[in-house]
C-alpha positions in Angstrom: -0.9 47.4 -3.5 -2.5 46.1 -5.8 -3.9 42.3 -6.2 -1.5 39.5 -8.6 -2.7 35.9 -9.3 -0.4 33.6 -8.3 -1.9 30.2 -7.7 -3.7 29.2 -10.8 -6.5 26.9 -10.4 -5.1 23.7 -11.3 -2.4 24.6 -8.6 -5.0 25.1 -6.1 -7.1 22.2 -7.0 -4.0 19.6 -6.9 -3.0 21.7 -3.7 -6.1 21.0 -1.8 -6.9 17.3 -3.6 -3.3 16.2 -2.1 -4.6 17.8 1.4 -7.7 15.7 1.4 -6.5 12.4 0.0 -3.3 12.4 2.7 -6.0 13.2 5.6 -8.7 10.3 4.2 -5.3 7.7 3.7 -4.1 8.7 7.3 -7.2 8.1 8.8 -8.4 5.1 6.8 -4.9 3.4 7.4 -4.5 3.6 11.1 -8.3 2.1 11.6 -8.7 -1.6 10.8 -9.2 -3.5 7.8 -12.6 -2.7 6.9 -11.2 0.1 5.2 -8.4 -1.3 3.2 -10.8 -0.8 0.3 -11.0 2.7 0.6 -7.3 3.7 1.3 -6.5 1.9 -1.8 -9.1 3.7 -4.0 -7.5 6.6 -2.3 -4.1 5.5 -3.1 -5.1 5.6 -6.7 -6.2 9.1 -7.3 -3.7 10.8 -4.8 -1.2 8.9 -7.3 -3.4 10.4 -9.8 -3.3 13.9 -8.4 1.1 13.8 -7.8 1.5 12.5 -11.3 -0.4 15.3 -12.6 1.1 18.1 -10.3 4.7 16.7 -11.3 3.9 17.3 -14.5 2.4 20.8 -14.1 5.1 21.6 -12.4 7.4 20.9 -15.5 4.7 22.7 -18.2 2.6 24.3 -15.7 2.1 28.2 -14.5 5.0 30.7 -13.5 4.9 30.5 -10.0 4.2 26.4 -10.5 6.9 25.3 -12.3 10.1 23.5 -10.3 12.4 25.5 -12.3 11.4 28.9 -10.9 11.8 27.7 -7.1 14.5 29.7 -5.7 16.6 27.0 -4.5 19.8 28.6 -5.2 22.3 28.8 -2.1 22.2 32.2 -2.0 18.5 32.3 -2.4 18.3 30.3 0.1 20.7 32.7 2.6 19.3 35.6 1.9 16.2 34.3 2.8 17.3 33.1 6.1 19.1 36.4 6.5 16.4 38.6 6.1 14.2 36.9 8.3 16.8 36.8 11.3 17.3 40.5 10.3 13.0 41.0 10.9 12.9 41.9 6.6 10.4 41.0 5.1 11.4 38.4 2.4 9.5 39.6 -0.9 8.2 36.3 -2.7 5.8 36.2 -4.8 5.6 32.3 -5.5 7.3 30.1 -3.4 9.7 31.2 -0.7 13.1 29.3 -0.9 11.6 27.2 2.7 8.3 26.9 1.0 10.1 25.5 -2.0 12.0 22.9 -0.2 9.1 21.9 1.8 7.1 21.4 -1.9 10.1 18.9 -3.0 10.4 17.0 0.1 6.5 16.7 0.5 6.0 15.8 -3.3 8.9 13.5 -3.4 8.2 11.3 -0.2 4.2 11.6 -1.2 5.6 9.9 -3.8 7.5 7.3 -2.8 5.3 6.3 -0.4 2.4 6.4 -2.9 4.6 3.7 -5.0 5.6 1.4 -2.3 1.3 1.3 -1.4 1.2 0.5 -5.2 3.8 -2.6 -4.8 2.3 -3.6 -1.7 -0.1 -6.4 -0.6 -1.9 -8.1 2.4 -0.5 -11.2 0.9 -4.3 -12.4 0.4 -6.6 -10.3 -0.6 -5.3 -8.1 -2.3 -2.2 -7.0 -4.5 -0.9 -3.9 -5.7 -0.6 -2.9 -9.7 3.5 -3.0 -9.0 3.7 -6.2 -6.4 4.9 -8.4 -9.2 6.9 -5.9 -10.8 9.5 -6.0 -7.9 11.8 -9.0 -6.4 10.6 -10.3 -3.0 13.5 -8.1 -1.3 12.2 -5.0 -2.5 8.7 -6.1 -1.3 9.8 -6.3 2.1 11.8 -2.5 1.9 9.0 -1.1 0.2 6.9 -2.4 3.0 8.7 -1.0 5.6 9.2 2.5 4.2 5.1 2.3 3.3 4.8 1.8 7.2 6.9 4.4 8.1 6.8 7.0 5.4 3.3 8.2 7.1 4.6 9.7 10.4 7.5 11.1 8.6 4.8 13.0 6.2 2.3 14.2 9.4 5.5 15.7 10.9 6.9 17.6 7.4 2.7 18.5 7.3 2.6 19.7 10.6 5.8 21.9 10.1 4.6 23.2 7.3 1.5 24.3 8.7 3.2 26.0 11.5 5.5 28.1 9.1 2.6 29.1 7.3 0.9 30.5 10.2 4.1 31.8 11.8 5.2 33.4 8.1 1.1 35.3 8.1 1.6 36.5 12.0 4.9 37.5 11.5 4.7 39.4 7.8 1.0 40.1 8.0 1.0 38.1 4.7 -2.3 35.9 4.2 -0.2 32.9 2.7 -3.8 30.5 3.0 -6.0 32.2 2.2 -3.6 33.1 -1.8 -3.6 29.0 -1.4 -8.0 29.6 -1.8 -8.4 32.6 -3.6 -5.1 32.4 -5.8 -4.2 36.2 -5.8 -1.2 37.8 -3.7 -0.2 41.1 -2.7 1.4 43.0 -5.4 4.8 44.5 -4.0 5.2 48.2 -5.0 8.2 49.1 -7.3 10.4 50.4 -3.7 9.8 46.9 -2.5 12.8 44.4 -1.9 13.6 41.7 -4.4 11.0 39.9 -5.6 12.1 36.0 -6.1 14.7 34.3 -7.7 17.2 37.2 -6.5 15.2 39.4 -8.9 15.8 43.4 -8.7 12.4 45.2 -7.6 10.5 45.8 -10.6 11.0 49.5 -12.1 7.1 49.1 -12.3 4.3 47.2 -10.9 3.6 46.3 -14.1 6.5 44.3 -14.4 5.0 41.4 -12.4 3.9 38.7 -14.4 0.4 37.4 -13.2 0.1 33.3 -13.5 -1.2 32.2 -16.7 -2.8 28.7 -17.3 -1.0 27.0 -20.1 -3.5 24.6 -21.5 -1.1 22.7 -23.3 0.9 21.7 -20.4 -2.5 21.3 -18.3 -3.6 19.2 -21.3 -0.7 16.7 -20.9 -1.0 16.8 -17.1 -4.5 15.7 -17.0 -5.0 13.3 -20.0 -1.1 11.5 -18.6 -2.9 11.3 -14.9 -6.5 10.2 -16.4 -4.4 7.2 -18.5 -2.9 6.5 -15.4 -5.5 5.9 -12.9 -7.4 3.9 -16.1 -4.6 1.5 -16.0 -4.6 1.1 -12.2 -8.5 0.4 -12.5 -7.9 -2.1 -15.0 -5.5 -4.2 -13.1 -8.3 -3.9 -10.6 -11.3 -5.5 -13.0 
């Protein structure tokens, strides 16, 4: 079998950027106050980094965009179904598990990115979106900003765990496509490959990921406009 890119490398980069930003805000928020400085500047370029894989996943890659997750009920069972039956579920992007786990992730990454941005130590320091909100919201978006990271370490932790379990299991290298970009190209007797596709007729047939620069264009310049404006409330 031959070799397939899958993972592009803006995919990759806002992959691993997201991985090392949520690990340095972890870390920097449990620990005390002399490092509020940095878990904001932090906060700013993971919010940087979402915006910009939101967006790529709209005008992004293939195996990027939202629209080709296979999120489809049936997708969904016949994923669950194969793996109960020991098949091998042939994906060649996002399985329909890995799929939900990119949505949740991305969306609650999210939220709790926003409620950091509309949040304060009431004297110091106040977020770009503190005054954007009533005082009732400050107080909810408070709360979920204090609880959202536990939530996110257990959805991480999970999804570390299926990606190992998914590699022992299929003897499919799922991290190391997430580095190097390239998959396992299934042969044309393979099962389905994604989306409740039939098996390509040929090998050919599978699309390799392309790098749209127009929609990496908009992704970067929207992000870079962003973070300029959340430095400037800053200055």
């Amino acid at each position: 079998m031959k070799d397939v890119l899958v993972w592009d490398w803006p995919v990759r980069l806002f992959h691993w950027l997201t991985a090392l930003l949520f690990s340095g805000l972890v870390l920097s928020g449990k620990l005390d106050g002399n490092y509020l400085q940095h878990h904001i500047c932090m906060g700013y370029a993971l919010s940087g980094v979402l915006l910009a894989r939101i967006l790529y996943g709209i005008l992004g890659s293939k195996y990027a965009r939202f629209v080709n997750f296979p999120l489809h009920p049936k997708h969904i069972f016949n994923y669950f179904l194969s793996i109960v039956t020991n098949k091998k579920p042939q994906y060649l992007g996002h399985n329909p598990l890995g799929s939900i786990m990119v949505i949740a992730l991305l969306g609650l990454l999210t939220v709790q990115t926003v409620s950091g941005l509309a949040n304060s130590d009431e004297v110091f320091w106040f977020g770009p979106l503190y005054e954007w909100v009533d005082s009732e919201w400050q107080e909810r978006l408070a709360a979920w900003h204090s609880l959202l990271p536990d939530v996110l370490l257990i959805l991480v932790m999970l999804h570390i765990a299926a990606v190992f379990w998914y590699e022992i299991r299929f003897n499919e290298a799922l991290s190391k496509a997430m580095v190097v970009g390239r998959k396992k190209r299934p042969s044309s007797s393979a099962e389905p490959v994604s989306e409740g596709q039939e098996p390509p007729k040929n090998e050919d047939d599978i699309i390799s990921a392309t790098t749209p620069k127009l929609g990496l264009v908009i992704s970067l310049t929207t992000a870079l406009c962003w973070l300029l404006w959340l430095c400037s409330t800053v200055i």
